[in-house]
C-alpha positions as a printed Julia matrix, in Angstrom:
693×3 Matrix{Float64}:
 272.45  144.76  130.33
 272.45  141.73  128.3
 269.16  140.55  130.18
 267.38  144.19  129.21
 268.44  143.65  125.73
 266.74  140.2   125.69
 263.32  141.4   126.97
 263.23  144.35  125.05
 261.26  142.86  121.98
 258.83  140.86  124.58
 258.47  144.81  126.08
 257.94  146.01  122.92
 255.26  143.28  121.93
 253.42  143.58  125.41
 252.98  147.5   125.14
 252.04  147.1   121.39
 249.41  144.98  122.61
 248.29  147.56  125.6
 248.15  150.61  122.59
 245.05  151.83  122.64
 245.06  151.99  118.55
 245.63  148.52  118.4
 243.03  146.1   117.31
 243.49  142.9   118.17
 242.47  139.59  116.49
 239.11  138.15  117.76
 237.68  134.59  118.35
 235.62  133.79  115.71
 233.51  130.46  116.56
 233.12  129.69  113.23
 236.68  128.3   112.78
 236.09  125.92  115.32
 233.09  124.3   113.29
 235.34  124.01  110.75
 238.35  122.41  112.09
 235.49  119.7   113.49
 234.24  119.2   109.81
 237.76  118.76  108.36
 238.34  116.24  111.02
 235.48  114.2   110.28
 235.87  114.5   106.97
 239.33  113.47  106.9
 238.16  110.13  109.18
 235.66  109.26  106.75
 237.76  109.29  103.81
 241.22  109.32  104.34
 241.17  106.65  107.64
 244.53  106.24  109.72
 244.16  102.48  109.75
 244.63  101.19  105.6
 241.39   99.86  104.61
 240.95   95.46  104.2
 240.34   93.94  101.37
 237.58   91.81  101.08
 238.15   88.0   100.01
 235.92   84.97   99.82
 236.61   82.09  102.31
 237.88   79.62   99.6
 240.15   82.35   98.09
 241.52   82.59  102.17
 241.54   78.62  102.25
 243.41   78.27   99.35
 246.08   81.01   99.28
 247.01   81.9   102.95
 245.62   79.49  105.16
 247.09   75.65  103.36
 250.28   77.74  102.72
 250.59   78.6   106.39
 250.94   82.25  105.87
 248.19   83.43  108.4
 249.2    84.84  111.45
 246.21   85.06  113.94
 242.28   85.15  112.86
 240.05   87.97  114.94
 236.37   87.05  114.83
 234.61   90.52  114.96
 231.26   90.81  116.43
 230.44   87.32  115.28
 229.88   88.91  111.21
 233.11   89.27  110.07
 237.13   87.66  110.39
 240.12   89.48  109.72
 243.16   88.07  108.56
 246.24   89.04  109.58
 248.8    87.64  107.42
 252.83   87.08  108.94
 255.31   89.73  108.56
 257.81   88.11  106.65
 255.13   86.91  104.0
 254.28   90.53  103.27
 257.29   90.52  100.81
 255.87   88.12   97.98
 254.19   89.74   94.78
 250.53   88.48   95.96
 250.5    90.93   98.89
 251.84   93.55   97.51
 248.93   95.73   97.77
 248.05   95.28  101.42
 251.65   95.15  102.53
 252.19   98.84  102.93
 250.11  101.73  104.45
 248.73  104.98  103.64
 251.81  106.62  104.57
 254.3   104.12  103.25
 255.22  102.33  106.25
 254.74   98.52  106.66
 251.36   97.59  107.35
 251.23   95.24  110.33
 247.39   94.16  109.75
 244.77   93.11  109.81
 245.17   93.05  106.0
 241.97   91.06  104.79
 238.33   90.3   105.91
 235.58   87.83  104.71
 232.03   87.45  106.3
 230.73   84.24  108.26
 226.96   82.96  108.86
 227.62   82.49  112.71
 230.87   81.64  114.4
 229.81   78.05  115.07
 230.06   77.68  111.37
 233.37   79.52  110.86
 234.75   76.72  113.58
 233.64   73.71  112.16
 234.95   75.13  108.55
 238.29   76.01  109.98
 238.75   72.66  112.31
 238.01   70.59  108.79
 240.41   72.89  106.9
 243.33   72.51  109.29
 242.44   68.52  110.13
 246.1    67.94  108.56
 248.01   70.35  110.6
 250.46   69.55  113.13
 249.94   71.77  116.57
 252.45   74.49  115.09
 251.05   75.3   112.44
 247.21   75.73  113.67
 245.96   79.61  113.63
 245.2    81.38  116.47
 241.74   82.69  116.4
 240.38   85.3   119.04
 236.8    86.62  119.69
 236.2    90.59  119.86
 233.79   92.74  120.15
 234.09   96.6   117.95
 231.86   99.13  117.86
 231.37  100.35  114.16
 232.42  104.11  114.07
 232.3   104.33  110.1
 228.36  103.42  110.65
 227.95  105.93  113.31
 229.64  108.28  111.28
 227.14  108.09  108.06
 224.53  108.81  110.48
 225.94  111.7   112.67
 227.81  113.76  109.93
 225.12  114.91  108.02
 223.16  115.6   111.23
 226.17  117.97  112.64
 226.11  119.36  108.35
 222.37  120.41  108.71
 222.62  121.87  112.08
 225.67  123.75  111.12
 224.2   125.54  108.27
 221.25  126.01  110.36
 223.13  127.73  112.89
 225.14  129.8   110.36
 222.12  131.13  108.69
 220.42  132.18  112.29
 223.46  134.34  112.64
 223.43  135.77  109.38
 219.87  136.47  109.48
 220.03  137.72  113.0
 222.56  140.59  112.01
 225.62  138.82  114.33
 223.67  140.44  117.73
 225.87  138.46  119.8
 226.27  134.88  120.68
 222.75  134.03  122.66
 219.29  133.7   121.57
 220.45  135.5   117.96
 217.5   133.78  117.18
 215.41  135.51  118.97
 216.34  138.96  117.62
 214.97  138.91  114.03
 212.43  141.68  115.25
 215.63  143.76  117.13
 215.88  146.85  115.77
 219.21  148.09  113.94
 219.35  151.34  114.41
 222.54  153.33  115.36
 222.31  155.45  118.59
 224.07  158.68  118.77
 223.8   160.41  121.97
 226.2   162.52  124.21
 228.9   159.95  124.91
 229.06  159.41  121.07
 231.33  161.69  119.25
 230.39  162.58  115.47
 233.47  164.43  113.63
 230.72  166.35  111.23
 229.16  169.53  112.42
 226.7   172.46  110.27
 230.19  173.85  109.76
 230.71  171.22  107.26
 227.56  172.09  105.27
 227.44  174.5   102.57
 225.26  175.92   99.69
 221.99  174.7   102.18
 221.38  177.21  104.16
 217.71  177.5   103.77
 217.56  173.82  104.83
 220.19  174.04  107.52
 217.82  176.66  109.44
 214.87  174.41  109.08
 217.12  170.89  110.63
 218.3   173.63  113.22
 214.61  174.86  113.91
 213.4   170.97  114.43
 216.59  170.52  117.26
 214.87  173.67  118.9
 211.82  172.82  119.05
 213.41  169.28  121.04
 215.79  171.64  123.43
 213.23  174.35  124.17
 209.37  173.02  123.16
 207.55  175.37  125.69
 208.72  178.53  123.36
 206.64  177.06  120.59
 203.48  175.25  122.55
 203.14  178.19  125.18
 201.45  179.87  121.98
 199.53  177.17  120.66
 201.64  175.23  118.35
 202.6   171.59  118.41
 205.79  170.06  117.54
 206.35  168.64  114.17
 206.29  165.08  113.87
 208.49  164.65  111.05
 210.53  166.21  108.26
 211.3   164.6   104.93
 214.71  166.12  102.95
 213.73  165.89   99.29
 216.49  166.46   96.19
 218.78  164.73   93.84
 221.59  162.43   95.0
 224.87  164.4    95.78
 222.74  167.32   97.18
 223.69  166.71  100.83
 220.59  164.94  102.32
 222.73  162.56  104.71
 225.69  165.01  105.28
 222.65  167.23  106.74
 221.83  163.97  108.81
 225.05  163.34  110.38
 225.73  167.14  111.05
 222.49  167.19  112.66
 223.42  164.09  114.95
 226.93  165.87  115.78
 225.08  168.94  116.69
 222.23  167.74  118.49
 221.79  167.67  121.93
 219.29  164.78  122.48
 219.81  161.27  121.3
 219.72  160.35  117.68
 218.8   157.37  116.14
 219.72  156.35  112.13
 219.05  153.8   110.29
 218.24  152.67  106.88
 214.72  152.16  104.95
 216.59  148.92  103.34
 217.22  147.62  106.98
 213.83  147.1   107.88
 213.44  144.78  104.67
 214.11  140.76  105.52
 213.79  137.39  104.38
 211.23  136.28  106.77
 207.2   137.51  106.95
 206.73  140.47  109.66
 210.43  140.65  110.17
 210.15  145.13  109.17
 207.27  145.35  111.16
 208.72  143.72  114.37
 211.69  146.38  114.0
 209.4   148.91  113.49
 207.98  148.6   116.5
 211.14  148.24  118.3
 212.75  151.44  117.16
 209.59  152.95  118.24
 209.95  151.45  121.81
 213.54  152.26  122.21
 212.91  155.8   121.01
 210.17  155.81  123.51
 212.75  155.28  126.21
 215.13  157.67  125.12
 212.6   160.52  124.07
 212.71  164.02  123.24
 214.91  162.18  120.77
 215.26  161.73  116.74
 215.0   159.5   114.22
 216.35  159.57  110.63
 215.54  157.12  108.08
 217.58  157.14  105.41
 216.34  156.01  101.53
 212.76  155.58  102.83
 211.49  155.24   99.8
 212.77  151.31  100.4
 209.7   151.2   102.29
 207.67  154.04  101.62
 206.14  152.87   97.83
 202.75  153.6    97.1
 200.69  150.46   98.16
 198.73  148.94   95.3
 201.14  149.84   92.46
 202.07  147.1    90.72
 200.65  144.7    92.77
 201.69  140.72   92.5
 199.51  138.62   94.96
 201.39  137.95   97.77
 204.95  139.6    96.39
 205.07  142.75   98.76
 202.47  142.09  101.56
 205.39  142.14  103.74
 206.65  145.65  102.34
 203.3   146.77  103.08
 202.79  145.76  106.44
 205.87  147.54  107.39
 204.6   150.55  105.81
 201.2   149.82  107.9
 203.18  149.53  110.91
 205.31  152.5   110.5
 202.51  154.54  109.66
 200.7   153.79  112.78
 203.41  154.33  114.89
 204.33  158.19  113.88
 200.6   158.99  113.51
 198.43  156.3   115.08
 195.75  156.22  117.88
 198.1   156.1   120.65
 201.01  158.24  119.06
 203.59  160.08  121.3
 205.03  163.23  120.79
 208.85  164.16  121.65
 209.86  161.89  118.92
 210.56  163.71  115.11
 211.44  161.74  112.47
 213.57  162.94  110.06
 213.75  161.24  106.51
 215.6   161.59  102.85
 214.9   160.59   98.94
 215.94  161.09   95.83
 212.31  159.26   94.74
 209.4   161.48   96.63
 207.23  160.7    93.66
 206.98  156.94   95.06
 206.2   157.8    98.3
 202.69  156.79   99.95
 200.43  159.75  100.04
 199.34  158.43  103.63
 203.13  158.98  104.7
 203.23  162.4   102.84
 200.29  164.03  104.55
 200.65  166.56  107.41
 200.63  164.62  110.55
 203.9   161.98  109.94
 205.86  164.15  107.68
 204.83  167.99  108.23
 207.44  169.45  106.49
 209.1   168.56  103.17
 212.78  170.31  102.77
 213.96  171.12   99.07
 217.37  170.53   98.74
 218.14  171.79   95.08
 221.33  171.59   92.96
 223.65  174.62   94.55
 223.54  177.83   92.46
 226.93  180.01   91.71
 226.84  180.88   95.37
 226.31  177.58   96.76
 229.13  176.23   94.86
 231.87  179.09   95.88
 230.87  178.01   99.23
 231.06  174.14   99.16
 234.02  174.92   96.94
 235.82  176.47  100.39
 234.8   174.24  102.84
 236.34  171.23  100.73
 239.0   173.44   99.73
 240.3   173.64  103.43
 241.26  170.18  103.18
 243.51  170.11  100.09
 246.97  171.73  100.54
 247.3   175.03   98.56
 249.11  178.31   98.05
 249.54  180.82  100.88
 250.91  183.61   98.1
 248.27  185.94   97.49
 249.59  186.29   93.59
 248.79  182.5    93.13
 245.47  182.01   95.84
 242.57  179.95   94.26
 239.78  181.88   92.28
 237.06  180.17   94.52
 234.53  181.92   92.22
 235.7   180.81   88.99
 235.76  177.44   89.61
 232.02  177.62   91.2
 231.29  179.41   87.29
 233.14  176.7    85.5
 230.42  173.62   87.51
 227.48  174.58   86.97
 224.92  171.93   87.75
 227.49  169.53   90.16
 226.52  168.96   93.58
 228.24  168.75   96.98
 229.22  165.19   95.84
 231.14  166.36   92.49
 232.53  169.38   93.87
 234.08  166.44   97.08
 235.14  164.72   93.98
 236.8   167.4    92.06
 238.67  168.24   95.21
 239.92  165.08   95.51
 240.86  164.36   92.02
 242.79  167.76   91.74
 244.8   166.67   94.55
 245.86  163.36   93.39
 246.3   165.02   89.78
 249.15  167.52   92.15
 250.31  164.26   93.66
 250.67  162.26   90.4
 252.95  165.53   88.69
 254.57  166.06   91.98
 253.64  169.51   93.1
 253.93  170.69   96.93
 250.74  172.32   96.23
 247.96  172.33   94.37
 247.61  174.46   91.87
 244.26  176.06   89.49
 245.72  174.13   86.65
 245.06  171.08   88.67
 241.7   172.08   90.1
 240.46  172.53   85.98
 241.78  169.46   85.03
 239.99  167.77   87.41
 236.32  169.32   86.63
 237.89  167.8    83.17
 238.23  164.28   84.52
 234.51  164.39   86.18
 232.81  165.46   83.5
 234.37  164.23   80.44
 236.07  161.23   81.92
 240.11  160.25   82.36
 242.1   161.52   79.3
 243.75  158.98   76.98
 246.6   160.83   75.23
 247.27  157.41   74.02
 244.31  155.95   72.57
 245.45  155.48   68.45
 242.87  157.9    66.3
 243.74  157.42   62.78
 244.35  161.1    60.59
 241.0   160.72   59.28
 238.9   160.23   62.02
 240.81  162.98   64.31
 239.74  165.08   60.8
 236.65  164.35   61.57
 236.69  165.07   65.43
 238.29  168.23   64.33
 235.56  169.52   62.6
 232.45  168.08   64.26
 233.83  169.95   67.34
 234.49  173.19   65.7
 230.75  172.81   64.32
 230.03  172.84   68.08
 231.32  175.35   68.68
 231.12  177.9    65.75
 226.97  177.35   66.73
 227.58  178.01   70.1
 229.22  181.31   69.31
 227.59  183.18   66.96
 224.02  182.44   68.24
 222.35  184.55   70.54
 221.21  182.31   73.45
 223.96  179.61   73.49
 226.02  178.78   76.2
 229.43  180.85   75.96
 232.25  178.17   75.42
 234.46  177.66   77.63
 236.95  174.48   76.24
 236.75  172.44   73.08
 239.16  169.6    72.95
 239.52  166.51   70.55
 241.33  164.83   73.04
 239.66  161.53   73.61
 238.41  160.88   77.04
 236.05  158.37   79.29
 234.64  155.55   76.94
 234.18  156.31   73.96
 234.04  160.53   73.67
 237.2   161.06   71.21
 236.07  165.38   72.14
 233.92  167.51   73.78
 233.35  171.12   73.9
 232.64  172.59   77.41
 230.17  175.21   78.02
 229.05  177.5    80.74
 225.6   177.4    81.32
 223.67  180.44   82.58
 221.9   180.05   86.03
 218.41  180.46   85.69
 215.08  178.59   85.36
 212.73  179.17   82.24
 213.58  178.47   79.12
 211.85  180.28   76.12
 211.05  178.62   72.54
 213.79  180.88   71.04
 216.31  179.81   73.55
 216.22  176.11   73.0
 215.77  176.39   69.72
 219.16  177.67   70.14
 220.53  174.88   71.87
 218.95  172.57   69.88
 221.2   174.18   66.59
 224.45  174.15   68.98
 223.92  170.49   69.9
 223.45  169.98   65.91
 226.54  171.49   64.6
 228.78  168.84   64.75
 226.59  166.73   62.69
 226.12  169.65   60.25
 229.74  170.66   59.95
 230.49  166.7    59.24
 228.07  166.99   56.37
 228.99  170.48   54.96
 233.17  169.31   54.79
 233.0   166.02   54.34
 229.52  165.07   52.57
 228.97  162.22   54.54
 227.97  162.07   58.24
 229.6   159.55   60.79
 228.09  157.99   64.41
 229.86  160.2    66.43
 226.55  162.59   67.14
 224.63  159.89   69.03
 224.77  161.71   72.32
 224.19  164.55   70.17
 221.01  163.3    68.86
 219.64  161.75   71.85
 219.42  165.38   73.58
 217.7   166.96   70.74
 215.57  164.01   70.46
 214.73  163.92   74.29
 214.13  167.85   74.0
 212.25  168.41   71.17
 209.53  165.87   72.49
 209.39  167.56   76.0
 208.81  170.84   74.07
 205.94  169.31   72.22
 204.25  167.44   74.85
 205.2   168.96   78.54
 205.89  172.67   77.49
 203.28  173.39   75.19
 205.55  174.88   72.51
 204.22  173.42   69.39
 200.81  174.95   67.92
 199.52  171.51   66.13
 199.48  169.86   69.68
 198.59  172.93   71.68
 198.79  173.88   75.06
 198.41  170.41   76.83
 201.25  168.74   78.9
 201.44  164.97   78.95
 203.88  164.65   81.86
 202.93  162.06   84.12
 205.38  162.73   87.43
 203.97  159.95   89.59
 202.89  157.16   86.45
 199.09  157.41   86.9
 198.99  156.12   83.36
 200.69  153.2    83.85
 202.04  151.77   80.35
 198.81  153.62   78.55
 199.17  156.91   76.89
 196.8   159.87   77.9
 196.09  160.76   74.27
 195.29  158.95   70.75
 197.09  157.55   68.5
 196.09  160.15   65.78
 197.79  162.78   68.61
 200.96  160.35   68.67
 201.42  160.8    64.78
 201.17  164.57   65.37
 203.69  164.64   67.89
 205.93  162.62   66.09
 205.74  164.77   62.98
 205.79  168.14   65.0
 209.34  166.75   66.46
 210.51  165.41   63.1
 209.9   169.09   62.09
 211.24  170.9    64.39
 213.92  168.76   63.82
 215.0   169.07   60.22
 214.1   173.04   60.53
 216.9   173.46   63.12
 219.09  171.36   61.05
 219.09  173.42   57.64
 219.46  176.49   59.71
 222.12  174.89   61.89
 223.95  174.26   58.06
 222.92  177.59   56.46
 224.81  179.2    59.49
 228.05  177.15   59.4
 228.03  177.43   55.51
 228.05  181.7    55.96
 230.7   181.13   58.31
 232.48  178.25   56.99
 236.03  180.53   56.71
 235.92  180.67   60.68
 234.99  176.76   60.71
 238.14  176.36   58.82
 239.88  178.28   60.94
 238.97  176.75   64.26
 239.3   173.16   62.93
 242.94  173.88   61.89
 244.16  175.3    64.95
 241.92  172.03   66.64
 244.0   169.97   65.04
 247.74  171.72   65.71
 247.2   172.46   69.71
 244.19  169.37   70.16
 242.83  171.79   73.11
 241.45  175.59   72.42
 239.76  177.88   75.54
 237.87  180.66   75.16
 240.42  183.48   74.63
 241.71  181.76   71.65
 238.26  181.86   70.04
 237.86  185.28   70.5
 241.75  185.8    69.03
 240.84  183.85   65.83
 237.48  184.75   64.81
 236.7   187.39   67.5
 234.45  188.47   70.2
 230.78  187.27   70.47
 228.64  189.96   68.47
 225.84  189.47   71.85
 228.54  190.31   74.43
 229.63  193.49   72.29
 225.86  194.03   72.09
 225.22  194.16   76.02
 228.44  195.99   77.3
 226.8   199.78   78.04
 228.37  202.5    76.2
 229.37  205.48   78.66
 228.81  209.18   77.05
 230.79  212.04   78.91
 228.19  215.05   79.0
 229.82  218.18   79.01
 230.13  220.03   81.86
 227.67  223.06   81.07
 225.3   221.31   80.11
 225.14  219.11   83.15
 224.93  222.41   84.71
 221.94  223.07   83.03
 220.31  219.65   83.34
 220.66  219.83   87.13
 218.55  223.07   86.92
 215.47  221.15   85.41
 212.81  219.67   87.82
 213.5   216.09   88.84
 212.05  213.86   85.94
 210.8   210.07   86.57
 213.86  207.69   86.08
 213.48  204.93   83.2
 215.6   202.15   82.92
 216.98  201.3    79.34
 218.35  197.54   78.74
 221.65  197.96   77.2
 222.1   196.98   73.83
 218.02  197.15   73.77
 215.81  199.34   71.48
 213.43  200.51   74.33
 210.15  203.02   73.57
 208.31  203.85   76.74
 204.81  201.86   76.99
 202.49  204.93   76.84
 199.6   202.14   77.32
 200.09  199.39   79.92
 197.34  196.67   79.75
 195.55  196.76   83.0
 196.18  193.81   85.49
């Protein structure tokens, strides 16, 4: 019993050592190289034997050998005598600094050294210096022959130093392929294989708000599994697809869901990994992930960021500086459209950049197909919303179940990326006030934290300044509710949060794509009425609108020069996507004045309107600043409780009229009349003359 007791922890050790989870520690070969260089080092300047003191020979004549305190002489290698001097002389204050060692023992000797011409010499000096000794008191003196390791030593060590950074940088260089001609493998390829043995935990299960580009990454792993259902009628395989959209949008996720769905092997890598220190390096592994998809095909490739290696050639062009990025663009042009290109290889690609791209890699050919993927609408969110949701621990109760919906309304413009993110934070933010579950309180405060930052309840604000918050926020949003094509409001808060936002006022943007003139003219008063309500209270205006003014700024001049909405300027658009103008401007200087005074104008007009509608409603600006300043944090239903509804949403809700019941009778006994459709809220008059197409 006793014996099974004893064994039990070596039991326990062995089978923790056998579990399969278990990682354990590996032989690295680097610690060996330096456990040799500490050794040598440690030789070379902290020696085991004490180090002798050189003395001249009358110095040795004079002080040790006449007074007879020399023990034995050792001629070394016919250069050099040490002098060993006797044990019980060590005590007296003149050999005090030889008489004990490094590590304060007693040093038996040698103890001193002086160099001779030839040994002949040394003997004749020493037989004339001891001519007056009796037999006893003559010093031993004995031949021997050393080999000098400290020499040896200033030669080999920084031999073994250069190798060993040598070696070190091969390995780096190599990518750490294995011990074994690593430096031979600069040109290896280091791609990742995925193929049936490999097991990827994402599936198209996982991807949501896509769907459009799901089908096509679907489509391209049919045309692999069944190609004769496409060629029987003529067609030919794509050669390559390229995901285009903003970061956050999915682009990898769609990658790895493709490799854990596919059913042919799938190599990924990265445009960044073809890019080395050495000339022809990204070629050479160009080639070889072409070889060893070669061997493995029908199979697929995905690049990832190609735009690492993908930039137009001849832009910005330093002589010499990016021939190597260019030859691996040469060389992985060739190989997906060259004159011996195979098929049953597709390569699939993503950017955030396709505006840098090569036109020779854009063309039909290498990449047939270019896949949008845009920022998820409404719908796009609910659904990423639930697939992240699944994750995160929440209510079974019907009464308290997630509103999904409302929480895709409150983000518009986030991506799969912030909607992971909100997720996550509204989980922690349930962790961190100790909830079982999270709640929609915690979900909100998260979308919060993303876009306005973490919340610093504790930040000191003096009375004046949060005075000032107060009211530059209520200017907000006053403008956002009482004009017409503003962004309802959802939150205004004067909390301070991220870096330096001491408020913010949250919105809810509609979904859609055009903008008219009216409409940002709009925005461009909302984004003004902090500054205006600052200057309308207080007569003075502060720096907290510089975000404010940077929008307007960056707005106005894309209304004057890309949309054509100024009638000085005209309709021209100056926007230069891919930077064919390089650091020139496409019009004069005389045009640049123009501009500049058309956006100055604009300007200013949408300020004195922005202040001519906060002074007519400067009672409800009161208001709203006031109540800022008692609860710090107002949502939309408290708007409408102090200064009431928006006029526009009144406006567009569609007044019902009961028709009595005879004379619906009567109408039902007319003939059938064309139906016209009347915009709520809308005066409408039939077009009696349409203009012809």
């Amino acid at each position: 019993m006793a014996d099974e007791q004893n064994d039990r922890p070596r039991m326990e050790k062995e089978k923790d050592k056998n579990r399969p989870g278990m990682k354990t520690p590996k032989f690295n070969i680097y610690w060996v190289y330096i456990v040799i260089a500490l050794i040598l080092l440690g030789i070379q300047f902290f020696p085991f034997t004490p180090s002798l003191k050189l003395i001249s020979w009358e110095k040795f004549n004079t002080d040790m050998l006449q007074t007879h305190d020399v023990e034995k002489l050792t001629v070394v290698n016919g250069k050099t005598v040490e002098v060993t001097i006797k044990e019980d002389k060590l005590n007296e204050d003149k050999y005090k600094e030889v008489s004990r060692t490094n590590i304060n023992t007693v040093n038996k000797g040698p103890h001193y050294y002086f160099k001779i011409l030839s040994p002949d010499d040394f003997s004749k000096k020493l037989e004339t210096a001891q001519k007056d000794f009796t037999p006893d008191e003559v010093v031993s003196v004995y031949p021997e022959d050393r080999t000098n390791w400290s020499d040896w030593m200033g030669i080999i060590l920084p031999i073994l130093v250069i190798v060993g950074l040598w070696l070190f940088v091969m390995r780096r260089v190599s990518g750490g392929m294995g011990p074994g001609g690593q430096i031979f493998n600069f040109g290896k390829s280091k791609a990742t294989l995925f193929d049936k043995n490999t097991k990827v935990n994402v599936t198209f299960n996982d991807v949501a708000g896509l769907d459009e580009a799901k089908e096509e990454v679907m489509e391209i792993v049919d045309f692999l599994k069944n190609p004769k259902k496409y060629t029987s009628l003529g067609g030919k395989i794509p050669k390559g697809a390229l995901l285009i959209g903003p970061p956050g949008t999915g682009k990898t996720l769609l990658a790895k869901a493709m490799a854990g769905e596919a059913q042919v092997p799938f190599f990924s890598i990265s445009g960044s990994d073809f890019v080395e220190l050495f000339v022809g390096i990204g070629a050479s592994r160009v080639r070889d992930l072409f070889r060893q998809a070669r061997e493995k095909a029908p199979c697929i490739i995905f690049m990832d960021e190609i735009d690492a290696i993908g930039r137009a050639r001849g832009r910005g062009v330093i002589q010499g500086g990016n021939d190597e990025r260019e030859n691996t663009l040469n060389a992985l042009l060739v190989e997906m459209d060259g004159f011996a290109s195979d098929a049953g290889i597709i390569i699939l690609a993503a950017t955030n950049r396709p505006d840098v791209l090569d036109s020779a890699l854009m063309r039909p050919g290498r990449f047939d197909r270019q896949i949008s993927l845009d920022k998820p609408d409404v719908i796009g969110r609910e659904q990423i919303f639930k697939v992240h949701i699944k994750n995160v621990k929440t209510s079974k109760d019907k009464d308290r179940e997630l509103d999904v919906k409302k929480l895709a309304s409150q983000t518009p413009g986030f991506v799969g990326a912030d909607i992971a993110n909100v997720c996550n934070e509204a989980a922690l933010i349930a962790a961190r006030r100790g909830k079982k579950e999270v709640e929609l309180n915690d979900f909100q405060d998260a979308i919060d934290r993303v876009i306005g930052g973490l919340e610093k309840k504790n930040k000191i604000i003096s009375e004046e300044e949060k005075r000032i918050v107060a009211y530059h926020e209520a200017g907000h949003a006053i403008c956002g509710w009482f004009l017409e094509h503003a962004d309802p409001l959802v939150k205004v808060t004067i909390i301070p949060r991220g870096v330096a936002a001491l408020g913010y006022a949250q919105y809810l943007p509609k979904e859609q794509f055009l903008y008219t003139v009216e409409q940002m003219k709009d925005i461009i008063c909302m984004t003004l009425g902090g500054r205006a309500a600052e200057e309308i209270v207080f007569g003075r205006i502060s720096t907290g609108a510089q975000n404010d003014l940077e929008k307007i700024t960056k707005m106005t001049y894309a209304m004057v020069t890309i949309y054509g909405m100024s009638e000085k300027v005209g309709n021209i658009s100056y926007y230069d996507p891919n930077n064919e103008y390089g650091f020139t401007k496409p019009y004069s200087e005389e045009t640049a004045k123009i501009i500049d005074q058309e956006v100055r104008k604009l300007i200013d007009e949408m300020f004195v309107r922005t202040k001519n509608l906060l002074t007519e409603k400067r009672e409800q600006l009161e208001i709203l600043a006031q109540e800022l300043l008692k609860k710090e944090v107002l949502f939309q239903a408290d708007l409408e409780r102090l200064i009431g509804r928006r006029q526009w949403e009144i406006k567009n809700v569609p007044h019902v009229i009961e028709i009595p019941a005879e004379e619906k009778a009567e109408e039902t006994k007319t003939e059938t009349q064309p139906e016209t459709h009347r915009e709520p809220g809308i005066d409408w008059k039939p077009n009696l003359n349409p203009p012809l197409a």
